[in-house]
PyMOL Python script that loads the backbone (N, CA, C, O; Angstrom):
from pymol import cmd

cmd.read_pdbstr("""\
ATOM      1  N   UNK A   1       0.843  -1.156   0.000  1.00  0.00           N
ATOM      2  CA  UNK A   1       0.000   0.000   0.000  1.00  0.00           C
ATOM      3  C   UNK A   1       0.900   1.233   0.000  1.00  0.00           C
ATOM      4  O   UNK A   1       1.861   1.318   0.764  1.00  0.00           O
ATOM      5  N   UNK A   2       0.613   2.059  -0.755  1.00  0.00           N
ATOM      6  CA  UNK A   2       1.813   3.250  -0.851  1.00  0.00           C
ATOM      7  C   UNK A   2       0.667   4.423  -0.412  1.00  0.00           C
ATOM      8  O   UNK A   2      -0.540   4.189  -0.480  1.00  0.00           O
ATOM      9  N   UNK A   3       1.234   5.745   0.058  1.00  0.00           N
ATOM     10  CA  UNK A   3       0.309   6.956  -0.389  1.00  0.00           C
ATOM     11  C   UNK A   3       0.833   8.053  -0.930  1.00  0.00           C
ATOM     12  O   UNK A   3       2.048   8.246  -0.959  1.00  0.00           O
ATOM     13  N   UNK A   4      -0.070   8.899  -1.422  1.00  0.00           N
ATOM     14  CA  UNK A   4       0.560   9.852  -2.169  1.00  0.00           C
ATOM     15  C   UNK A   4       0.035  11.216  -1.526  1.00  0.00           C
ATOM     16  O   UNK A   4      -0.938  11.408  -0.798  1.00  0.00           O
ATOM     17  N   UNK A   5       1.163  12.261  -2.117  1.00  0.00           N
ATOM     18  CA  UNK A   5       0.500  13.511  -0.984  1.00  0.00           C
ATOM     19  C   UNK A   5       0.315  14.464  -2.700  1.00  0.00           C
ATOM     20  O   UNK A   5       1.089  14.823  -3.587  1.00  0.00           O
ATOM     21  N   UNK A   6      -0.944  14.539  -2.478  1.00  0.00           N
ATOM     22  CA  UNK A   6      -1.585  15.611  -3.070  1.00  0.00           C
ATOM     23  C   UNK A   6      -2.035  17.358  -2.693  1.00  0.00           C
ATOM     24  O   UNK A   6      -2.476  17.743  -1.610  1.00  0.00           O
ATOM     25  N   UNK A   7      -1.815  18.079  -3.720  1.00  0.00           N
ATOM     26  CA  UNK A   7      -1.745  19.518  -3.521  1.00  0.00           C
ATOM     27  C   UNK A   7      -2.912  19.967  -4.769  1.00  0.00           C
ATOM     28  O   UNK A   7      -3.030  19.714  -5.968  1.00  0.00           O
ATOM     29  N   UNK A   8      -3.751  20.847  -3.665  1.00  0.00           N
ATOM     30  CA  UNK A   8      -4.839  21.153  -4.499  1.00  0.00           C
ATOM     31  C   UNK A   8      -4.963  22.600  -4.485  1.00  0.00           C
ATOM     32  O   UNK A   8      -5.141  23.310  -3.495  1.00  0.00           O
ATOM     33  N   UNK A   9      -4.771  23.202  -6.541  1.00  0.00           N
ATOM     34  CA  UNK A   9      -4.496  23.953  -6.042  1.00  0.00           C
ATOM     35  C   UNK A   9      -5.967  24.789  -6.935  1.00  0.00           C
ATOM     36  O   UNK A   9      -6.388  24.632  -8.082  1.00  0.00           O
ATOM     37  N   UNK A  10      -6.577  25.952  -5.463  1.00  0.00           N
ATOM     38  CA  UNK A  10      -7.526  26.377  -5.980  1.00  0.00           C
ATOM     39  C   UNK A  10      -7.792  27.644  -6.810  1.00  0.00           C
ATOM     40  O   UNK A  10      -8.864  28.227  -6.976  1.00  0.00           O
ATOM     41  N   UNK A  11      -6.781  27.886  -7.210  1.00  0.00           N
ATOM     42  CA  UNK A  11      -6.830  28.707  -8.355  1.00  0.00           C
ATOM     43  C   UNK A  11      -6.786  30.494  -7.652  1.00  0.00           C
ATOM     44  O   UNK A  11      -7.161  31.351  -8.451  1.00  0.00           O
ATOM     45  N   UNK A  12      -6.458  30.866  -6.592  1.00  0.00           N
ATOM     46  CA  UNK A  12      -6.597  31.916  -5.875  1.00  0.00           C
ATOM     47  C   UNK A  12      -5.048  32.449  -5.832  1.00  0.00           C
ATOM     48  O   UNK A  12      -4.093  31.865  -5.321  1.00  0.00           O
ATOM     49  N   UNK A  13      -5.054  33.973  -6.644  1.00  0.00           N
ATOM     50  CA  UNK A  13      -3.863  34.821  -6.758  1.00  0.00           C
ATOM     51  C   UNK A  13      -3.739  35.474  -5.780  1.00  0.00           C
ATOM     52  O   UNK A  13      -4.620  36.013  -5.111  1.00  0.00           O
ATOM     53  N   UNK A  14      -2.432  35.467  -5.608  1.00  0.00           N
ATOM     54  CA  UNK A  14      -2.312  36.390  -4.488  1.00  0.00           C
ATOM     55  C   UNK A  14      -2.679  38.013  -4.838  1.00  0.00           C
ATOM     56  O   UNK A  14      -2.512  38.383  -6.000  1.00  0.00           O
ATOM     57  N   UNK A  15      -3.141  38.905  -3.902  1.00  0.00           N
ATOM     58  CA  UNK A  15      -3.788  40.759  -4.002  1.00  0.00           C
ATOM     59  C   UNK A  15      -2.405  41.066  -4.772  1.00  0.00           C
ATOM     60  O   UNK A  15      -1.396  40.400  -4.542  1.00  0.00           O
ATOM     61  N   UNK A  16      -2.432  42.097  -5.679  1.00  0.00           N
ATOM     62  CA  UNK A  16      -1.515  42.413  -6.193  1.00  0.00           C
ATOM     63  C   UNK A  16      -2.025  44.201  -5.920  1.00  0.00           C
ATOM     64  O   UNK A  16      -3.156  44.424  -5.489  1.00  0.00           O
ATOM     65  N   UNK A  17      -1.382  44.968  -6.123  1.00  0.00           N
ATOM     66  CA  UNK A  17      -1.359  46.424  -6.028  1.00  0.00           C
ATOM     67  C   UNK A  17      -0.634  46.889  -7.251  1.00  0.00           C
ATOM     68  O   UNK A  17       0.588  46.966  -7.379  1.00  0.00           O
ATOM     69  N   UNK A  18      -1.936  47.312  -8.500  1.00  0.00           N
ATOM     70  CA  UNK A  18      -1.293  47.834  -9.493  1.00  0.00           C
ATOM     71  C   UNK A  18      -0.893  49.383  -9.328  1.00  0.00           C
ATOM     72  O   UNK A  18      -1.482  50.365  -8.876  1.00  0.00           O
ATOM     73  N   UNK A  19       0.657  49.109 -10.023  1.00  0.00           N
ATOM     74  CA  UNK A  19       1.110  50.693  -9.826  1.00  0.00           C
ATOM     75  C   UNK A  19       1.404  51.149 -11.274  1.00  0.00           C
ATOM     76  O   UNK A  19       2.013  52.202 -11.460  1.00  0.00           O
ATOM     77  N   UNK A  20       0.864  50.154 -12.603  1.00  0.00           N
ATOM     78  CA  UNK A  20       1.070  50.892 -13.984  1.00  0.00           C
ATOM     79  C   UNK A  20       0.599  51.577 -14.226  1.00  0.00           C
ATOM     80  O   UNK A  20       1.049  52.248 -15.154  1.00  0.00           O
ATOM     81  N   UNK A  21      -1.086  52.104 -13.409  1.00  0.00           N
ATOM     82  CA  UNK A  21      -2.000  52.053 -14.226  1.00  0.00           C
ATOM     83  C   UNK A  21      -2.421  53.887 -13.859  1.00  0.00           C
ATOM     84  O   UNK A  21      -1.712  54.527 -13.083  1.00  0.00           O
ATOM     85  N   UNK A  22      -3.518  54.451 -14.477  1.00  0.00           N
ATOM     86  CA  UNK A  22      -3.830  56.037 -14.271  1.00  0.00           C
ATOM     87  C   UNK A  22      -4.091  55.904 -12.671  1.00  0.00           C
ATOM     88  O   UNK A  22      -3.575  56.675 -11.861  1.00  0.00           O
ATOM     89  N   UNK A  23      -4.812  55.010 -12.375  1.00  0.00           N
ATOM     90  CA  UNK A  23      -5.266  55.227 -10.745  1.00  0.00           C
ATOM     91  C   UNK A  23      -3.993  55.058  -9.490  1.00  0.00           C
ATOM     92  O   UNK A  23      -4.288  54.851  -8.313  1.00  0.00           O
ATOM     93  N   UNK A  24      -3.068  55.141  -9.807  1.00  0.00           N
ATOM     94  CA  UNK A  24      -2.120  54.891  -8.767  1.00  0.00           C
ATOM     95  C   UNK A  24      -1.824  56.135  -8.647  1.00  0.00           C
ATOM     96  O   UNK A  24      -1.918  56.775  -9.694  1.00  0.00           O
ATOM     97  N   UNK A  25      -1.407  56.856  -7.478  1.00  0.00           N
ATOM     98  CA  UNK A  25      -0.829  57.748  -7.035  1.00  0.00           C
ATOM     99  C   UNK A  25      -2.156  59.076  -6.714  1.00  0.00           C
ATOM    100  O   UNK A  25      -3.335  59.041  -7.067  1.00  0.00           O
ATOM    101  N   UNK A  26      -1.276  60.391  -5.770  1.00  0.00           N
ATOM    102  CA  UNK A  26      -2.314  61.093  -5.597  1.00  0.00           C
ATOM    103  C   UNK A  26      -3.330  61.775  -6.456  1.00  0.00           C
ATOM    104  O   UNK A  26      -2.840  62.408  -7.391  1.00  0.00           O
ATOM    105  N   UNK A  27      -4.765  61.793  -6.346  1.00  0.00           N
ATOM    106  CA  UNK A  27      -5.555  62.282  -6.810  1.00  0.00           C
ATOM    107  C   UNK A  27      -6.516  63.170  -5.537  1.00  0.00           C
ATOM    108  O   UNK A  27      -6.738  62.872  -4.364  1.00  0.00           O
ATOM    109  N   UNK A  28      -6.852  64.116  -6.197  1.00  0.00           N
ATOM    110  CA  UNK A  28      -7.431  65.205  -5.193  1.00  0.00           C
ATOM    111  C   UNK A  28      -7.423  65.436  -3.878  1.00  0.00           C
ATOM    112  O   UNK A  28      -8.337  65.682  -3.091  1.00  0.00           O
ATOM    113  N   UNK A  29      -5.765  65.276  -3.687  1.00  0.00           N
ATOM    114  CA  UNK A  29      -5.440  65.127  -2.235  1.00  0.00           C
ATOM    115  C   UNK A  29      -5.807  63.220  -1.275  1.00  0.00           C
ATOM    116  O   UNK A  29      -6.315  62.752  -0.256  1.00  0.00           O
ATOM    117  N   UNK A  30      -5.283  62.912  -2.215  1.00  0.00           N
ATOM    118  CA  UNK A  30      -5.585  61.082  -1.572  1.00  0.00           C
ATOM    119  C   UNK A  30      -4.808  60.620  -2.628  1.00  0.00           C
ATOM    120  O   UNK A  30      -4.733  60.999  -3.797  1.00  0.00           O
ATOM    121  N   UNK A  31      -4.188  59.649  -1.955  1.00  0.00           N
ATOM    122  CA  UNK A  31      -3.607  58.209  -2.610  1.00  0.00           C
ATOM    123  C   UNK A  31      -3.827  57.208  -2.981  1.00  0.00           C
ATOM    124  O   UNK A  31      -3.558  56.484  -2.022  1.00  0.00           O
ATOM    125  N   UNK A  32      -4.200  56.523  -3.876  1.00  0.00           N
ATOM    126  CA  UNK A  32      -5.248  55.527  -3.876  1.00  0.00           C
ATOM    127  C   UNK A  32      -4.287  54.408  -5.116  1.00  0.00           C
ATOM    128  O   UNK A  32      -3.119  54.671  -5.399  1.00  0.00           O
ATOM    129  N   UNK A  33      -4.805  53.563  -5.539  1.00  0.00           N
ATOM    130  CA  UNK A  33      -4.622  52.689  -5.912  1.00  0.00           C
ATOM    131  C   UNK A  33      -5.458  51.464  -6.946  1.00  0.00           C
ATOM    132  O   UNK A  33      -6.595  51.839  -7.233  1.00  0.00           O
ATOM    133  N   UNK A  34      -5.179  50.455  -7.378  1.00  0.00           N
ATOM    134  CA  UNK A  34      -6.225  49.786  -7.984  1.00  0.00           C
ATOM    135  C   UNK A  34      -6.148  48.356  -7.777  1.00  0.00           C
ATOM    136  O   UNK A  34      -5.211  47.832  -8.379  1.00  0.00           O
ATOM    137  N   UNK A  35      -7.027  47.419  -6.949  1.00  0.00           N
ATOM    138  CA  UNK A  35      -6.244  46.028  -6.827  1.00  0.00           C
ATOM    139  C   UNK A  35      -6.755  45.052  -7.251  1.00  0.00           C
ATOM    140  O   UNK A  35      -7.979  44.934  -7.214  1.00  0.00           O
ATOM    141  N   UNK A  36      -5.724  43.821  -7.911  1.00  0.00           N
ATOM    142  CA  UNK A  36      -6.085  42.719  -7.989  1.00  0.00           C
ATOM    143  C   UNK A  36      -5.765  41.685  -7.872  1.00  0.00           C
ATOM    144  O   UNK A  36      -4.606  41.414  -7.558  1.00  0.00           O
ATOM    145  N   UNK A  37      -7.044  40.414  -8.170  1.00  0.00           N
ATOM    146  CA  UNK A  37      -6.881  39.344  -6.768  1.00  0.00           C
ATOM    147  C   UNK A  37      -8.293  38.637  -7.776  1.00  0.00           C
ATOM    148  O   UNK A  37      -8.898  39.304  -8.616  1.00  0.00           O
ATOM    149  N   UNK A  38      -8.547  37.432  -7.504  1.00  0.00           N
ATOM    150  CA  UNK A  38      -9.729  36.285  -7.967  1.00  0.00           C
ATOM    151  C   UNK A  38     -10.498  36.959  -7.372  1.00  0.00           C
ATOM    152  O   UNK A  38     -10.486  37.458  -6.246  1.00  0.00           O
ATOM    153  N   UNK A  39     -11.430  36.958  -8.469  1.00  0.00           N
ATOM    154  CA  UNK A  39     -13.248  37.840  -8.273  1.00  0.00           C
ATOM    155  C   UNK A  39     -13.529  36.579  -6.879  1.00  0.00           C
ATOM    156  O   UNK A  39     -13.135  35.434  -6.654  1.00  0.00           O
ATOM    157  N   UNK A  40     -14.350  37.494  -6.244  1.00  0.00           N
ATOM    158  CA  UNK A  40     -15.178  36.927  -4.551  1.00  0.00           C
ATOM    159  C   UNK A  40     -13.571  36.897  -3.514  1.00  0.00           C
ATOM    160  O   UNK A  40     -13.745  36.584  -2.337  1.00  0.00           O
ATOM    161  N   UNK A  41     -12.402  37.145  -3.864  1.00  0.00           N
ATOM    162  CA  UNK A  41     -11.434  37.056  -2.991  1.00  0.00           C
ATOM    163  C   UNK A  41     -11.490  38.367  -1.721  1.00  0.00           C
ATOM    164  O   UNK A  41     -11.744  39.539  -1.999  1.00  0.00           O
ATOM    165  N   UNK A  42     -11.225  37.911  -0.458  1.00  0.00           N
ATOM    166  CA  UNK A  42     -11.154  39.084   0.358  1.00  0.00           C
ATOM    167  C   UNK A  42      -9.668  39.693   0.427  1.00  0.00           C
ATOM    168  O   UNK A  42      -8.624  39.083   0.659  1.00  0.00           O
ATOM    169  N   UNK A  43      -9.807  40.713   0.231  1.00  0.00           N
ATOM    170  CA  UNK A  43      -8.542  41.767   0.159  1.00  0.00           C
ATOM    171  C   UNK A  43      -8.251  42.418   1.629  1.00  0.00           C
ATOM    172  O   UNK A  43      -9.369  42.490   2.138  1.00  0.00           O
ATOM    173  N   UNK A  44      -7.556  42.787   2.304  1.00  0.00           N
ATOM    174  CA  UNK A  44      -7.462  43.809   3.220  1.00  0.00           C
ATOM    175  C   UNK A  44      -5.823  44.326   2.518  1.00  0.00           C
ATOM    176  O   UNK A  44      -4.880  43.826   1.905  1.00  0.00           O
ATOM    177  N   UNK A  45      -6.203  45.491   3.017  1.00  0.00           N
ATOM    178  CA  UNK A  45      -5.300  46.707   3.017  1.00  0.00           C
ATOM    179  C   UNK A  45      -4.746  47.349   3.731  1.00  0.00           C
ATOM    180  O   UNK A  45      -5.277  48.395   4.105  1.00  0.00           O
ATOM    181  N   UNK A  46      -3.316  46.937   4.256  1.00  0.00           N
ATOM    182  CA  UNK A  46      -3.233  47.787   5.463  1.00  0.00           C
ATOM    183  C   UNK A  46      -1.571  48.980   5.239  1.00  0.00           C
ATOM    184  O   UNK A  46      -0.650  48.897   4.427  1.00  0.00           O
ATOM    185  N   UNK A  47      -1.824  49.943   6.331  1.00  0.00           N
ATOM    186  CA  UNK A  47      -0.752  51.085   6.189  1.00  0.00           C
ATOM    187  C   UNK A  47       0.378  51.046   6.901  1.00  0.00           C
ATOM    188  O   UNK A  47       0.248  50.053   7.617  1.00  0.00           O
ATOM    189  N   UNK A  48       1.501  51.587   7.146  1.00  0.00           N
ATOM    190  CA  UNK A  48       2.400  51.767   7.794  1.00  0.00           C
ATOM    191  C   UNK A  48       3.695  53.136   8.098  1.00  0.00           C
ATOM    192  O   UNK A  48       4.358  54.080   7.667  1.00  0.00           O
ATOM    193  N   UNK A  49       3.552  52.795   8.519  1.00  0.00           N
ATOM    194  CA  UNK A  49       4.799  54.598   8.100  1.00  0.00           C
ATOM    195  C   UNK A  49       6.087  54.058   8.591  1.00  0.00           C
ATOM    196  O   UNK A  49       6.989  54.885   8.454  1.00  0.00           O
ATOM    197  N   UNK A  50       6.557  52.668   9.246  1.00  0.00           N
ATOM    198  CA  UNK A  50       7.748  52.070   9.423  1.00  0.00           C
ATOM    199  C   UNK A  50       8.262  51.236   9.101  1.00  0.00           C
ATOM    200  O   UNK A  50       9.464  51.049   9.293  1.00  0.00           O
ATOM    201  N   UNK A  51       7.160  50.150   8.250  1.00  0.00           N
ATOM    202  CA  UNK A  51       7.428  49.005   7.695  1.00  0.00           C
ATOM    203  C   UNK A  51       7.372  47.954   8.576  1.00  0.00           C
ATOM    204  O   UNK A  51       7.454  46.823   8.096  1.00  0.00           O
ATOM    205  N   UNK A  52       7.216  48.119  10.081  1.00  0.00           N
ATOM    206  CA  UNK A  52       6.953  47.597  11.222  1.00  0.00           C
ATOM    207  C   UNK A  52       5.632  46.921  12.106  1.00  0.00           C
ATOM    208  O   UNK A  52       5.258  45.844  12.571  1.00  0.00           O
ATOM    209  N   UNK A  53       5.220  48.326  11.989  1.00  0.00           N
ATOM    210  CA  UNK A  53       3.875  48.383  12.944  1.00  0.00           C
ATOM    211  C   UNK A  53       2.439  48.386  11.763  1.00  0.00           C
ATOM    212  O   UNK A  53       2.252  49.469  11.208  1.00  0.00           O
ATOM    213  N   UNK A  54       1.697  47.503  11.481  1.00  0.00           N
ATOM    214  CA  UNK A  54       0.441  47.812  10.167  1.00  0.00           C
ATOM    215  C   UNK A  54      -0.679  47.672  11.001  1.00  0.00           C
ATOM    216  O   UNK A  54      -0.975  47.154  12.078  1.00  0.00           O
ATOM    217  N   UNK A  55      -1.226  48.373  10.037  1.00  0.00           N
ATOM    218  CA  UNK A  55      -3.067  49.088  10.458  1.00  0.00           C
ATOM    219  C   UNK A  55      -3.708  48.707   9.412  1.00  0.00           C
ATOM    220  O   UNK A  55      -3.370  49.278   8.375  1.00  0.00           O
ATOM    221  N   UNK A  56      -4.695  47.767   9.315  1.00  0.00           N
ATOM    222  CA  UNK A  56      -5.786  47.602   8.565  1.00  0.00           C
ATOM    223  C   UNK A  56      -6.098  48.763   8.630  1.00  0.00           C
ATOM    224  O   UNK A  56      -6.121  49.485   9.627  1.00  0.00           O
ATOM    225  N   UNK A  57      -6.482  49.125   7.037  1.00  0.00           N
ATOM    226  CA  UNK A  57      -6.773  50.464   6.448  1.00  0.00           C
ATOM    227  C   UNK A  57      -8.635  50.123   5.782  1.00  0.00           C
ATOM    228  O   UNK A  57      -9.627  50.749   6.153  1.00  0.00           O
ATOM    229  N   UNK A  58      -8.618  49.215   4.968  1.00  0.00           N
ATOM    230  CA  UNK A  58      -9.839  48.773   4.074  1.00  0.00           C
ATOM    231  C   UNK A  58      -9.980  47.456   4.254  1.00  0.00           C
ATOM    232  O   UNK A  58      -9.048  46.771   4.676  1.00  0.00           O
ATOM    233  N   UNK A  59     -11.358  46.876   3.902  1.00  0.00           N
ATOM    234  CA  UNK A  59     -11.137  45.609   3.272  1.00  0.00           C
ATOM    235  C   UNK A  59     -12.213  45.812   2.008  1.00  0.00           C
ATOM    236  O   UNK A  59     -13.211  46.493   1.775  1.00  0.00           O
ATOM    237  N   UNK A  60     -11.387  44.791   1.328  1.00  0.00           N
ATOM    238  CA  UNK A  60     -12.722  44.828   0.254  1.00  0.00           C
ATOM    239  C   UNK A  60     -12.412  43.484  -0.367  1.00  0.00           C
ATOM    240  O   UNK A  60     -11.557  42.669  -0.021  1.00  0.00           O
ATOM    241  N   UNK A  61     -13.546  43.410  -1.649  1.00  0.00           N
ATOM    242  CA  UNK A  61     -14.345  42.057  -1.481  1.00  0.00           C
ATOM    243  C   UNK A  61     -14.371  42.374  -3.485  1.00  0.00           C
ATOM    244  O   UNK A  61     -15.336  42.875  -4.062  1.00  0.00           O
ATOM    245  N   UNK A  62     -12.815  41.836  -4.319  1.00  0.00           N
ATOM    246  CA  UNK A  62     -12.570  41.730  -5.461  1.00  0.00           C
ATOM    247  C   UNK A  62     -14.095  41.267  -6.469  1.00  0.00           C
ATOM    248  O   UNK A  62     -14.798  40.270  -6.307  1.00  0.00           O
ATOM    249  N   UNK A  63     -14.240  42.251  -7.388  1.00  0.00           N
ATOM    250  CA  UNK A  63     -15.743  41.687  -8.292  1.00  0.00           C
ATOM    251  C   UNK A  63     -15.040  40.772  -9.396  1.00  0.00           C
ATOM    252  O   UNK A  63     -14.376  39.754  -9.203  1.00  0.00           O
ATOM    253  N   UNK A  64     -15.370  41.426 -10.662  1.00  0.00           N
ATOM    254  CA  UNK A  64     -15.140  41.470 -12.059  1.00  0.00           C
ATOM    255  C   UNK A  64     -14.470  42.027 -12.765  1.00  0.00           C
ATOM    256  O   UNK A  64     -14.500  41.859 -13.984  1.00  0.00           O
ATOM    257  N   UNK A  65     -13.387  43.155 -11.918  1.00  0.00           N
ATOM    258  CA  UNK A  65     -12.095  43.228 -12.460  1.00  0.00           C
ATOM    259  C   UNK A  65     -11.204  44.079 -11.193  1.00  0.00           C
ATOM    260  O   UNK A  65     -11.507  43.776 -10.039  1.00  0.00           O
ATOM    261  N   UNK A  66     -10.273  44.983 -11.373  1.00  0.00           N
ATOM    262  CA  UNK A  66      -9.995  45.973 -10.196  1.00  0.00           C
ATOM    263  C   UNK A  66     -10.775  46.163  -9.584  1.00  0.00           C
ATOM    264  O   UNK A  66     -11.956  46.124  -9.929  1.00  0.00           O
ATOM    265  N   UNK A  67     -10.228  46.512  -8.138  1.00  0.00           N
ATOM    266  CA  UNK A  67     -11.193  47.647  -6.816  1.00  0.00           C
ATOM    267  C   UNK A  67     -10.287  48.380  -6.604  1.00  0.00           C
ATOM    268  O   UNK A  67      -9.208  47.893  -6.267  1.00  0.00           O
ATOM    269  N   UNK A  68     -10.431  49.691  -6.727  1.00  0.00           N
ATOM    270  CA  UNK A  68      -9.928  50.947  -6.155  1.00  0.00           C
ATOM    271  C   UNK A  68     -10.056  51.191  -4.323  1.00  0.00           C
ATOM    272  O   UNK A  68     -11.085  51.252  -3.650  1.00  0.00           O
ATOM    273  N   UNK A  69      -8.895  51.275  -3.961  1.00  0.00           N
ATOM    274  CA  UNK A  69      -8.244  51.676  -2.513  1.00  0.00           C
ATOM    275  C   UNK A  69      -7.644  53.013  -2.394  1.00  0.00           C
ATOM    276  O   UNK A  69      -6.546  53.190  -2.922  1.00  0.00           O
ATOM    277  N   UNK A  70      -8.334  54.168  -1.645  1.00  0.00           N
ATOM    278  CA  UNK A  70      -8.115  55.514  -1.287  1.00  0.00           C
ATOM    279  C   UNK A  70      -7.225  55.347   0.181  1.00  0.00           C
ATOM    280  O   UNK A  70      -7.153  54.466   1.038  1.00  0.00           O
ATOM    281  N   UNK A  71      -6.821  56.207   0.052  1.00  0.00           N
ATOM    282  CA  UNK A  71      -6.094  56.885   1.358  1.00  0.00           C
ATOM    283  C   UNK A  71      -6.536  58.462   1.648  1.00  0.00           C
ATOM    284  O   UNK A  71      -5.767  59.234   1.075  1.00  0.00           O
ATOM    285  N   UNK A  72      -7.797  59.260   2.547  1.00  0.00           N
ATOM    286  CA  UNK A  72      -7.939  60.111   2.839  1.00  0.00           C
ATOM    287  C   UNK A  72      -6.894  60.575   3.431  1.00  0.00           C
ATOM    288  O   UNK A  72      -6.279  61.497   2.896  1.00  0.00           O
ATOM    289  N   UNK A  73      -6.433  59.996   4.759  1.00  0.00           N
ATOM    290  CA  UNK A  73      -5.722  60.113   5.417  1.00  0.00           C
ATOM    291  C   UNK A  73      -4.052  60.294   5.355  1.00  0.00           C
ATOM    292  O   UNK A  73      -3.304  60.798   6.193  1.00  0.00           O
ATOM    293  N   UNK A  74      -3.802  59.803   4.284  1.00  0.00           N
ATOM    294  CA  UNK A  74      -1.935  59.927   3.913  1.00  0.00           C
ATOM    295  C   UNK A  74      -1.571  60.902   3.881  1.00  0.00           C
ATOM    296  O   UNK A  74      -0.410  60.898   3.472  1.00  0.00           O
ATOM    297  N   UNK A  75      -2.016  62.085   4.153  1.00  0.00           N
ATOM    298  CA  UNK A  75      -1.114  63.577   4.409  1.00  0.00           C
ATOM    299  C   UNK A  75      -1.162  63.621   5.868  1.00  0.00           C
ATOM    300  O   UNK A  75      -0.759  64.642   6.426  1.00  0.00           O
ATOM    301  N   UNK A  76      -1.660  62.518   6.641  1.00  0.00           N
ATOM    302  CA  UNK A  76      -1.904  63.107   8.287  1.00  0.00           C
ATOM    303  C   UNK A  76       0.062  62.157   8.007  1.00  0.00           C
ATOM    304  O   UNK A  76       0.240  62.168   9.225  1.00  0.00           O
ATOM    305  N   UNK A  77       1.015  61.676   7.616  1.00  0.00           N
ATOM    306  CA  UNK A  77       1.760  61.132   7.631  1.00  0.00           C
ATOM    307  C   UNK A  77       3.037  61.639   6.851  1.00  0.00           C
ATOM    308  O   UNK A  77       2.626  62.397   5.973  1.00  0.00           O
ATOM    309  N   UNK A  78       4.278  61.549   6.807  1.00  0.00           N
ATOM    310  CA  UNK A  78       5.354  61.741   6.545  1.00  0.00           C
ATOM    311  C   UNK A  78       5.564  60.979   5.163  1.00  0.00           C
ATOM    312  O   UNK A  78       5.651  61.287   3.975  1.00  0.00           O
ATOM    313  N   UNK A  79       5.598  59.879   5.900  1.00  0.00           N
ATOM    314  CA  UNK A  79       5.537  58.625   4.457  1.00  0.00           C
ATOM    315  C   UNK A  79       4.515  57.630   4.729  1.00  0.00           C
ATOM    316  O   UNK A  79       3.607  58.019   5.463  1.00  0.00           O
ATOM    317  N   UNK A  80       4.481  56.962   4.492  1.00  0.00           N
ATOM    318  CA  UNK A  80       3.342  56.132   4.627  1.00  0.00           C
ATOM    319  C   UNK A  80       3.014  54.106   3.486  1.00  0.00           C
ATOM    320  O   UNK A  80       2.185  53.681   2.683  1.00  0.00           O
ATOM    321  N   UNK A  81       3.530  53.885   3.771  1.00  0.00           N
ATOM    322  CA  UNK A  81       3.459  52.567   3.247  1.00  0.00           C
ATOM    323  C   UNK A  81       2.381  51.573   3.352  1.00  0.00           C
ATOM    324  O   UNK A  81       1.755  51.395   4.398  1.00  0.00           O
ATOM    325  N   UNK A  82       2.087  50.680   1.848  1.00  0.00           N
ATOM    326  CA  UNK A  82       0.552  50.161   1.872  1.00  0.00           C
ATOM    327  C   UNK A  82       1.172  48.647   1.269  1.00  0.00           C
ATOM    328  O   UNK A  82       2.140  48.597   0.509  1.00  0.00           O
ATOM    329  N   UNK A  83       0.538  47.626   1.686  1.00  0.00           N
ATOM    330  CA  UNK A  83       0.383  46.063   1.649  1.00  0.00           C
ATOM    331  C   UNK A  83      -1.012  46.023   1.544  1.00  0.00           C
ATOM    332  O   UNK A  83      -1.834  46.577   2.275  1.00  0.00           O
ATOM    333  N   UNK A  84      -1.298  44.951   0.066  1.00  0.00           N
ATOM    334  CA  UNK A  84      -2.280  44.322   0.333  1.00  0.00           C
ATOM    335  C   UNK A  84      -2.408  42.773   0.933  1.00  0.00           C
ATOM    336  O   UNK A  84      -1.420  42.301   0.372  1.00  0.00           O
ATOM    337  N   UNK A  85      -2.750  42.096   1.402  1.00  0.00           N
ATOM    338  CA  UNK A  85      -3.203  40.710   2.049  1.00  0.00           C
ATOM    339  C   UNK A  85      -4.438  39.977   2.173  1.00  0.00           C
ATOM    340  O   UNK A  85      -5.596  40.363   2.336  1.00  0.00           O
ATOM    341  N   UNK A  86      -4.014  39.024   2.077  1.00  0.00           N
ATOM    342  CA  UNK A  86      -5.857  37.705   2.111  1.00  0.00           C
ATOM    343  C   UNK A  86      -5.559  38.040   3.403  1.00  0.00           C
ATOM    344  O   UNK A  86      -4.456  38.389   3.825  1.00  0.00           O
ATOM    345  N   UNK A  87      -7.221  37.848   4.406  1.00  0.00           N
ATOM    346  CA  UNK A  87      -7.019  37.334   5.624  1.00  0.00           C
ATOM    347  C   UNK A  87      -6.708  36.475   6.119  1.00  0.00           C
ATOM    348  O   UNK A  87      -6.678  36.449   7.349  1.00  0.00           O
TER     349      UNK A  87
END
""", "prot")
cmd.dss("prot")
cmd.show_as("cartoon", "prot")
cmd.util.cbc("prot")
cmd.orient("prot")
C-alpha cells in the first residue's frame, strides 16, 4: 500500500497592487490605488509609516475586475506605506 501527498491547487492569486496604471498615485489630495486578486477574494489593506507596525486600512471584497483603494488620510503622515493581504 503506498500513499501519495496531493496539492490542491484552488486557483486563488495572491492581491496584487497595481502601480502601472492612471489610478495609482495622488488624486485630489488622496492616494489611492487599484487592486487585484480572484473575483469573490477578500482583500485587506493595510498602512504603515515604518514598515513595522500595520493598520488595517480597508477591506474589500474583489468583483469582475480591479477595486480601487483611497487613502484620505496619507497627508496626516510623513511617508506612509501600503500592503495588500488575504485574511
Amino acid at each position: 500500500m503506498t500513499s501519495v501527498v496531493a496539492v490542491l491547487d484552488i486557483g486563488m492569486a495572491k492581491p496584487q497592487i497595481i502601480a502601472g496604471d492612471a489610478s495609482f498615485g495622488f488624486l485630489t489630495n488622496r492616494f489611492g490605488f487599484n487592486l487585484s486578486g480572484t473575483a469573490g477574494q477578500t482583500i485587506i489593506v493595510e498602512g504603515s509609516s515604518d514598515l513595522v507596525n500595520w493598520t488595517p486600512l480597508c477591506t474589500n471584497t474583489v468583483g469582475g475586475g480591479p477595486c480601487y483603494f483611497c487613502d484620505p488620510a496619507c497627508t496626516n503622515f510623513g511617508r506612509r506605506f501600503y500592503r495588500a493581504r488575504l485574511p
